[in-house]
HTML snippet that shows the backbone in 3Dmol.js (N, CA, C, O; Angstrom):
<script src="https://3Dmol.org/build/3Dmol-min.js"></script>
<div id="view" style="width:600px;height:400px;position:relative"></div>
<script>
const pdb = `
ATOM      1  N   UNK A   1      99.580 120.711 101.951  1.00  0.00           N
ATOM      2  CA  UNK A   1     100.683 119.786 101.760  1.00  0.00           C
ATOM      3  C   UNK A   1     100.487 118.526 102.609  1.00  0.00           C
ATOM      4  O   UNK A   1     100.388 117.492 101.949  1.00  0.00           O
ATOM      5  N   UNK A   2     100.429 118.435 103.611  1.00  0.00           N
ATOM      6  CA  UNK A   2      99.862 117.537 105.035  1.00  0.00           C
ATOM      7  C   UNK A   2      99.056 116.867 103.978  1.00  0.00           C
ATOM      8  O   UNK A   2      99.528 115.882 103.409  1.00  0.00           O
ATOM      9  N   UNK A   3      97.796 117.353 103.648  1.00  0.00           N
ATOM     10  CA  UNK A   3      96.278 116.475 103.276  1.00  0.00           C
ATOM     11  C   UNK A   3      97.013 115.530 102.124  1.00  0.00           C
ATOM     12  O   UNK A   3      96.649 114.357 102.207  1.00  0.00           O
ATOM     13  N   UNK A   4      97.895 115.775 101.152  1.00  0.00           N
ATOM     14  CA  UNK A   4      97.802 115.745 100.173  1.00  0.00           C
ATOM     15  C   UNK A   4      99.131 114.384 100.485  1.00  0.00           C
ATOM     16  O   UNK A   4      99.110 113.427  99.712  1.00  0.00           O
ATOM     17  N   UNK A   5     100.136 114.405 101.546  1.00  0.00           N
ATOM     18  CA  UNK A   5     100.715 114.010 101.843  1.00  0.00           C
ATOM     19  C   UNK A   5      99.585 112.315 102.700  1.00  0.00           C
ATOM     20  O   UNK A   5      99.823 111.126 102.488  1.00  0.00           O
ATOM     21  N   UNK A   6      98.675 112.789 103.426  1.00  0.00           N
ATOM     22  CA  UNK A   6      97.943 111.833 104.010  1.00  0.00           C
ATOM     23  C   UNK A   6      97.023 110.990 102.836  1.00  0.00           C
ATOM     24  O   UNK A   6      96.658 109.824 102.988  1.00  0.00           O
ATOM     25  N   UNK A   7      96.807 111.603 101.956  1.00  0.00           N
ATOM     26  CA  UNK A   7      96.159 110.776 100.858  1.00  0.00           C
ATOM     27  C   UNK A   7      97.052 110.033  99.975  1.00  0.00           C
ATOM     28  O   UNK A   7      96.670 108.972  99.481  1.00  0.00           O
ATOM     29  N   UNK A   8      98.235 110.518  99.733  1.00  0.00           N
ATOM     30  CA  UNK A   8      99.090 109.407  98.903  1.00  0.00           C
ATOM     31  C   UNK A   8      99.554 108.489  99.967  1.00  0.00           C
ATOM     32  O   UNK A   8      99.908 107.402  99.509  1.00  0.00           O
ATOM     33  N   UNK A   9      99.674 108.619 101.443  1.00  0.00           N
ATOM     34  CA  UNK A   9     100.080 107.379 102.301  1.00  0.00           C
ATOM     35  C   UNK A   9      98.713 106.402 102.220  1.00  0.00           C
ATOM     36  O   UNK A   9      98.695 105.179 102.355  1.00  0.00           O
ATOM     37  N   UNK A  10      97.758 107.150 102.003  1.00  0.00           N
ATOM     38  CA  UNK A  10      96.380 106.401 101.833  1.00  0.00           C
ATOM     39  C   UNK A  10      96.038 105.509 101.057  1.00  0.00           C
ATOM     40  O   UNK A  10      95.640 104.399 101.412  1.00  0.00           O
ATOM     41  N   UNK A  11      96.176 105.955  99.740  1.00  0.00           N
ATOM     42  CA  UNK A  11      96.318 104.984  98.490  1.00  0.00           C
ATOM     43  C   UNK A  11      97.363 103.985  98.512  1.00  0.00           C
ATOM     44  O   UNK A  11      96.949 102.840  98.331  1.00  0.00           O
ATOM     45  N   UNK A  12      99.005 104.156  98.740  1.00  0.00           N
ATOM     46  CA  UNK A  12      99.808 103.747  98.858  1.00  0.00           C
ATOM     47  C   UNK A  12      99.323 102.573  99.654  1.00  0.00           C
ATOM     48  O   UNK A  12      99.187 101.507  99.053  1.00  0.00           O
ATOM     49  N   UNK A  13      99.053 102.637 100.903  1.00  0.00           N
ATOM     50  CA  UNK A  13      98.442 101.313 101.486  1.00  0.00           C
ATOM     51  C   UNK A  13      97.397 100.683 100.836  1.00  0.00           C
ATOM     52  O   UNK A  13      97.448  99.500 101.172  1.00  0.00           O
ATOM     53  N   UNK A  14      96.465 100.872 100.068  1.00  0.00           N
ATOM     54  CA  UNK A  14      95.373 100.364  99.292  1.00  0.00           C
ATOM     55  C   UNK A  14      95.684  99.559  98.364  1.00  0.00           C
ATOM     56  O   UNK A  14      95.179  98.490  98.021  1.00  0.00           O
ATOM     57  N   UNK A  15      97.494 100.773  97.558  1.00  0.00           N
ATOM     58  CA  UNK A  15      97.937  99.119  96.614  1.00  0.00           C
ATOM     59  C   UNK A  15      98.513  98.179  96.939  1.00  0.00           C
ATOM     60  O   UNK A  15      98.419  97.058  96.439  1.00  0.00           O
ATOM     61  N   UNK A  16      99.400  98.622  98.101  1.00  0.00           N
ATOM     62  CA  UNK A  16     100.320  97.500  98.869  1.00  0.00           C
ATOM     63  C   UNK A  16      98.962  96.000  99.106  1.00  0.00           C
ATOM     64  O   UNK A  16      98.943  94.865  98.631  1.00  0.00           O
ATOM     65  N   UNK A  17      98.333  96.475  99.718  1.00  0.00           N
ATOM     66  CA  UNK A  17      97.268  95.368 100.086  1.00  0.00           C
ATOM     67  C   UNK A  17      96.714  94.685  98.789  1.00  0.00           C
ATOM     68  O   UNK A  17      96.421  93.497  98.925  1.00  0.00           O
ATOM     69  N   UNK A  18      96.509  95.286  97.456  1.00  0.00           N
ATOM     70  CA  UNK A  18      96.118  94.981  96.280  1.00  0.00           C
ATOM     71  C   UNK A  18      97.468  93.972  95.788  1.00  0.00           C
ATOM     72  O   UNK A  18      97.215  92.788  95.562  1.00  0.00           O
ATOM     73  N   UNK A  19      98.875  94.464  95.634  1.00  0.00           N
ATOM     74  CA  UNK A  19     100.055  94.266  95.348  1.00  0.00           C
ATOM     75  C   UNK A  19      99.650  92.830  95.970  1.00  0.00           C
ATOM     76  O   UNK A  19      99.125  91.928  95.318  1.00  0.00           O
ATOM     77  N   UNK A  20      99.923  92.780  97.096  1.00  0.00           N
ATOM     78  CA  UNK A  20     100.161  91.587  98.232  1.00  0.00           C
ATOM     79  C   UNK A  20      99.298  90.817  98.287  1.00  0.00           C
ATOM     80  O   UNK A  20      99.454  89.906  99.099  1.00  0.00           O
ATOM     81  N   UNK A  21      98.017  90.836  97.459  1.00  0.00           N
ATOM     82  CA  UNK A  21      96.784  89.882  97.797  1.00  0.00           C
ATOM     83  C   UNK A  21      97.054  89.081  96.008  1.00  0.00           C
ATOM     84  O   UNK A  21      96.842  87.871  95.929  1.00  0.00           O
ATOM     85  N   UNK A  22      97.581  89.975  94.503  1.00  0.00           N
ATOM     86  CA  UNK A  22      98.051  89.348  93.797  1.00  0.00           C
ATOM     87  C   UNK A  22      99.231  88.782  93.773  1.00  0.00           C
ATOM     88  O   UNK A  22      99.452  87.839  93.014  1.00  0.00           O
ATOM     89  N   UNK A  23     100.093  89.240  94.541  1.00  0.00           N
ATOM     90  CA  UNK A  23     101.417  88.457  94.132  1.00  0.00           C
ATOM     91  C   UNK A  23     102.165  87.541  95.566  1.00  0.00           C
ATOM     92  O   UNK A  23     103.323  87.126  95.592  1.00  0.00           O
ATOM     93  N   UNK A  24     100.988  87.374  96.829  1.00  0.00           N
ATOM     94  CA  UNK A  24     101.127  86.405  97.633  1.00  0.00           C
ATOM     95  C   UNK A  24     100.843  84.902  97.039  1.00  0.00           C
ATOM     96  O   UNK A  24     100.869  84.108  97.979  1.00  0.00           O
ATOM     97  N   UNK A  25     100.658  84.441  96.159  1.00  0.00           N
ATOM     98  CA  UNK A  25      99.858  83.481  95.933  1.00  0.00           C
ATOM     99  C   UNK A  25     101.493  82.282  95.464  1.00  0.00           C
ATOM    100  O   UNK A  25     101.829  81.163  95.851  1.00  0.00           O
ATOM    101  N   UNK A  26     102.210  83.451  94.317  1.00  0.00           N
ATOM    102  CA  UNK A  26     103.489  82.885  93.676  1.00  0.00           C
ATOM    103  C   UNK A  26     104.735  82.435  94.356  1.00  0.00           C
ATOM    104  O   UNK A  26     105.376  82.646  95.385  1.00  0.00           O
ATOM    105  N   UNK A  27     104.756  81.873  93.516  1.00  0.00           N
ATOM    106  CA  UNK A  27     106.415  81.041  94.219  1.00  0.00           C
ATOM    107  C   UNK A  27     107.477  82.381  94.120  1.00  0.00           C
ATOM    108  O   UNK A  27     107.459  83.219  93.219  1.00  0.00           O
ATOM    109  N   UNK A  28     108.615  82.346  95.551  1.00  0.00           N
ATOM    110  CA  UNK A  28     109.428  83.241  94.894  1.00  0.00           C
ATOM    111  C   UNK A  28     110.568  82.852  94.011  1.00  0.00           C
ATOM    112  O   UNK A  28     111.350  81.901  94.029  1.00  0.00           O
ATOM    113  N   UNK A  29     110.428  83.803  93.299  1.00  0.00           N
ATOM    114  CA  UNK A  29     111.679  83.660  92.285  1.00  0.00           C
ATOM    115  C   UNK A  29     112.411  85.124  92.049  1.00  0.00           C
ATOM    116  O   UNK A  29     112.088  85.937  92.916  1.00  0.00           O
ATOM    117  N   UNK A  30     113.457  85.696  90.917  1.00  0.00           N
ATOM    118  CA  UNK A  30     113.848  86.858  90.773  1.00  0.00           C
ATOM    119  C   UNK A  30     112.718  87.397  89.824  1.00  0.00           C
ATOM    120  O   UNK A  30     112.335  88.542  90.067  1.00  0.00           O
ATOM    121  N   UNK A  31     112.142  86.742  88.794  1.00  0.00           N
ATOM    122  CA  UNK A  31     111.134  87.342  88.177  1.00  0.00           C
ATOM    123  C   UNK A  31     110.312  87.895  88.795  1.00  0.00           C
ATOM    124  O   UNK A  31     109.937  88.991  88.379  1.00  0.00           O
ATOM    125  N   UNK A  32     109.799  87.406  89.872  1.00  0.00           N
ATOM    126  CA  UNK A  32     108.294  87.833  90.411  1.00  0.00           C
ATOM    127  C   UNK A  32     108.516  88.947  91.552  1.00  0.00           C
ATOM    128  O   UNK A  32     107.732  89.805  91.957  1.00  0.00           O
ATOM    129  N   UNK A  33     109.724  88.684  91.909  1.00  0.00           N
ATOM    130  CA  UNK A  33     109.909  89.721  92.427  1.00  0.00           C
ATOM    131  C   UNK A  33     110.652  91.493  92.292  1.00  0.00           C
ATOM    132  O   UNK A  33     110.709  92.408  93.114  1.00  0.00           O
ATOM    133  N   UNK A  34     111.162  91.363  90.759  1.00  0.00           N
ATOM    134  CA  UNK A  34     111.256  92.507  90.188  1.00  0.00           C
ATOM    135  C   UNK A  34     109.597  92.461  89.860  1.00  0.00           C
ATOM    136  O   UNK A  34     109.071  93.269  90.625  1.00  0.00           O
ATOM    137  N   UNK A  35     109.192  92.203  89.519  1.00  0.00           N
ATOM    138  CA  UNK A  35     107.701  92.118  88.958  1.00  0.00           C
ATOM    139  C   UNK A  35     107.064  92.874  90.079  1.00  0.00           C
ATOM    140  O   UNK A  35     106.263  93.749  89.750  1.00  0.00           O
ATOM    141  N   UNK A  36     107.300  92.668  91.406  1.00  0.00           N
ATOM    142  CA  UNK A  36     106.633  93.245  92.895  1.00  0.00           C
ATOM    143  C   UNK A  36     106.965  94.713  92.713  1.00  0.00           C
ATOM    144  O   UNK A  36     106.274  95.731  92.727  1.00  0.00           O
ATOM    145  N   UNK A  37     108.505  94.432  92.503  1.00  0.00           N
ATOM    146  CA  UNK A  37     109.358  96.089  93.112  1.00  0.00           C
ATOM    147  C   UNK A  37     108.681  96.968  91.899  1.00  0.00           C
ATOM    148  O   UNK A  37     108.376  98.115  92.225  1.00  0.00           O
ATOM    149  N   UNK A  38     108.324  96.467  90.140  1.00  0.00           N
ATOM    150  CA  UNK A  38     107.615  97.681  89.580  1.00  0.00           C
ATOM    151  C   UNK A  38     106.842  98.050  89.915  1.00  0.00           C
ATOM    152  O   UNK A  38     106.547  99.245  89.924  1.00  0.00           O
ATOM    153  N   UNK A  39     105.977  96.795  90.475  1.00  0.00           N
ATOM    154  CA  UNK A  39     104.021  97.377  90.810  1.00  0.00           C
ATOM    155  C   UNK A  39     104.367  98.102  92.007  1.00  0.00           C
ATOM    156  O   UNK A  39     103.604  99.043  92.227  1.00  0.00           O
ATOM    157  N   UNK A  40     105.524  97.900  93.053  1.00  0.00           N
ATOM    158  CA  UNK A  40     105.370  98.846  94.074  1.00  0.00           C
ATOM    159  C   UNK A  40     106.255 100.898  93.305  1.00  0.00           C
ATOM    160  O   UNK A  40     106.514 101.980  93.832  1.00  0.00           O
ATOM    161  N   UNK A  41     106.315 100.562  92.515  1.00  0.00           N
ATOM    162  CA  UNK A  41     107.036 101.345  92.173  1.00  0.00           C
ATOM    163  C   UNK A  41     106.049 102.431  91.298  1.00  0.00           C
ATOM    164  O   UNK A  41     106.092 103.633  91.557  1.00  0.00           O
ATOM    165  N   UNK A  42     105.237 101.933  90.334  1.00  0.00           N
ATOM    166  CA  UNK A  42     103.854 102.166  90.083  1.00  0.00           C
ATOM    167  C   UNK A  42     102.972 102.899  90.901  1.00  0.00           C
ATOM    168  O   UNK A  42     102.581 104.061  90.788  1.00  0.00           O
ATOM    169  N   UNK A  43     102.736 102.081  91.699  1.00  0.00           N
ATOM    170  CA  UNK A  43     101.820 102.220  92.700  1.00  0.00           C
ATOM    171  C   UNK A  43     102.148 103.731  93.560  1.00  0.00           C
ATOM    172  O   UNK A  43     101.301 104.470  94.063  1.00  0.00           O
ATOM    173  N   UNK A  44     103.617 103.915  93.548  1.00  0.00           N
ATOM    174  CA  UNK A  44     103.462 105.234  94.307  1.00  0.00           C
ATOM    175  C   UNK A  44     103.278 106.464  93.338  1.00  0.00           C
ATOM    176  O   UNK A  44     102.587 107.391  93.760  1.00  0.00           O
ATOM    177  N   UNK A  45     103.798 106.557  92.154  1.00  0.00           N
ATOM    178  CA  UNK A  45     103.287 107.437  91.215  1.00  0.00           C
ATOM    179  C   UNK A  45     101.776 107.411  91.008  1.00  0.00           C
ATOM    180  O   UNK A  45     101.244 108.512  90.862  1.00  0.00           O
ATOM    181  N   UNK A  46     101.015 106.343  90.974  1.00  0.00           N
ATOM    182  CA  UNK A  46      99.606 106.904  91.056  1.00  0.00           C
ATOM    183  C   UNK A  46      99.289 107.506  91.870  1.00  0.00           C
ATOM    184  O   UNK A  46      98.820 108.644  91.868  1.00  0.00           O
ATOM    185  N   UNK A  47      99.619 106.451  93.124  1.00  0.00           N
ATOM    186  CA  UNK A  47      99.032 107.595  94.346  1.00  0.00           C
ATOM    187  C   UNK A  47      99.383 108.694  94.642  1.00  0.00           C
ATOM    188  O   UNK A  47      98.537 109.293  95.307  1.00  0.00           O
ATOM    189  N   UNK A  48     100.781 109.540  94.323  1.00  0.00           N
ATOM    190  CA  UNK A  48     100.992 110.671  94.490  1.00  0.00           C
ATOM    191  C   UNK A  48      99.837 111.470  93.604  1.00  0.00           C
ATOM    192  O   UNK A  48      99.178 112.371  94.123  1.00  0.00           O
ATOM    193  N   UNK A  49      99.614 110.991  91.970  1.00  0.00           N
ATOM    194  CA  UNK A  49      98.741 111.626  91.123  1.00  0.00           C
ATOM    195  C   UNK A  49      97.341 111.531  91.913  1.00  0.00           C
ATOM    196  O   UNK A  49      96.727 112.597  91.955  1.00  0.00           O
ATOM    197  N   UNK A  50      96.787 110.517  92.494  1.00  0.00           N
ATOM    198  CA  UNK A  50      95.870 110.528  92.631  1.00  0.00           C
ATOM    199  C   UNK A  50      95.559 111.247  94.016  1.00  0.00           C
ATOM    200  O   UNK A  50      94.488 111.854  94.034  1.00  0.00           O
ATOM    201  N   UNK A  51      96.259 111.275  95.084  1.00  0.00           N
ATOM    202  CA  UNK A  51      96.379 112.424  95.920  1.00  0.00           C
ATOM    203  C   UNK A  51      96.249 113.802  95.213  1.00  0.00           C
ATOM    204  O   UNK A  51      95.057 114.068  95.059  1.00  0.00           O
ATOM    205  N   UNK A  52      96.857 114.514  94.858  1.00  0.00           N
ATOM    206  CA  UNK A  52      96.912 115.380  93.913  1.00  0.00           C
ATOM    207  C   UNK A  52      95.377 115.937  93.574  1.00  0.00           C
ATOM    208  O   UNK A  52      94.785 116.868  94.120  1.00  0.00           O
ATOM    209  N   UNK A  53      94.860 114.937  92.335  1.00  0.00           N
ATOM    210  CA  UNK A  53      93.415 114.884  92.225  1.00  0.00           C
ATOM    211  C   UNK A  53      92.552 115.070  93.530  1.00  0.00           C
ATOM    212  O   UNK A  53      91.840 116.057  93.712  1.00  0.00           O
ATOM    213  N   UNK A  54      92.636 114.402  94.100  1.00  0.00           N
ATOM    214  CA  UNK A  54      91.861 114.267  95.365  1.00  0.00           C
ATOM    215  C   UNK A  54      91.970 115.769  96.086  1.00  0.00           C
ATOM    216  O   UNK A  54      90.935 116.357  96.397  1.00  0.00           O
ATOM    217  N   UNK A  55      93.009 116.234  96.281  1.00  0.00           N
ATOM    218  CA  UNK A  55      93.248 117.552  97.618  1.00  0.00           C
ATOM    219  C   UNK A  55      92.579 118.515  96.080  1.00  0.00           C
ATOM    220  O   UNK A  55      91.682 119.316  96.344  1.00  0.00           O
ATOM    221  N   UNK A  56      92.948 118.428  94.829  1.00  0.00           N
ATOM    222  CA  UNK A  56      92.157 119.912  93.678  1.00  0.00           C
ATOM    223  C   UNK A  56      91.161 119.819  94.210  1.00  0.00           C
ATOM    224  O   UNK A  56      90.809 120.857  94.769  1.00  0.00           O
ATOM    225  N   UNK A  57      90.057 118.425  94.352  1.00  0.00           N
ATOM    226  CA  UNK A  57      88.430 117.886  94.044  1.00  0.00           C
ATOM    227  C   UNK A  57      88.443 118.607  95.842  1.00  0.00           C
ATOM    228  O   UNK A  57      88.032 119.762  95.947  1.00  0.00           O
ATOM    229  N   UNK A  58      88.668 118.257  96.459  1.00  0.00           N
ATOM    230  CA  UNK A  58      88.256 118.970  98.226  1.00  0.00           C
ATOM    231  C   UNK A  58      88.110 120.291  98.219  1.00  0.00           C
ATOM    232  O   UNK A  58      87.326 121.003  98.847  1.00  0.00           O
ATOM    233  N   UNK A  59      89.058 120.586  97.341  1.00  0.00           N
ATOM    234  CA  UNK A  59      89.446 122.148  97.212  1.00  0.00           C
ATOM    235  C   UNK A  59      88.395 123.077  96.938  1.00  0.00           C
ATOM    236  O   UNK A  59      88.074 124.129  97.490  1.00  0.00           O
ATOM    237  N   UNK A  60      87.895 122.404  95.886  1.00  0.00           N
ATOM    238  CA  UNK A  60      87.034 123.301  94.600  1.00  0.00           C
ATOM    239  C   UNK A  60      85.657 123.757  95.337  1.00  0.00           C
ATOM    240  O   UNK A  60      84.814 124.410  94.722  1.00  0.00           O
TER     241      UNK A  60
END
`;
const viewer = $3Dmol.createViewer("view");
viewer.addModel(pdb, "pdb");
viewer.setStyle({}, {cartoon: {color: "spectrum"}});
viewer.zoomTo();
viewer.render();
</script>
């Protein structure tokens, strides 16, 4: 649970930095920033999935 917990904080920071390197550039407005809150919103459902993946693949 721990590992699996340390790999989605893992990714999670990988998109934040991805998130923040595309959508630093824009002016703010309300568009762009619901636009932020999906991709951050996104972003943690992968990484939970992709944690997930990751702790099966260590496992095996």
């Amino acid at each position: 649970m721990m590992l699996k917990a340390f790999f989605t904080v893992v990714y999670f920071i990988i998109f934040g930095y991805i998130i923040d390197f595309v959508f630093g550039h824009f002016s703010c407005s309300v568009m762009t920033t619901l636009l932020v809150l999906w991709c951050w919103a996104i972003a943690l459902i992968i990484s939970v999935g992709l944690a997930e993946y990751t702790v099966k693949k260590i496992r095996e």
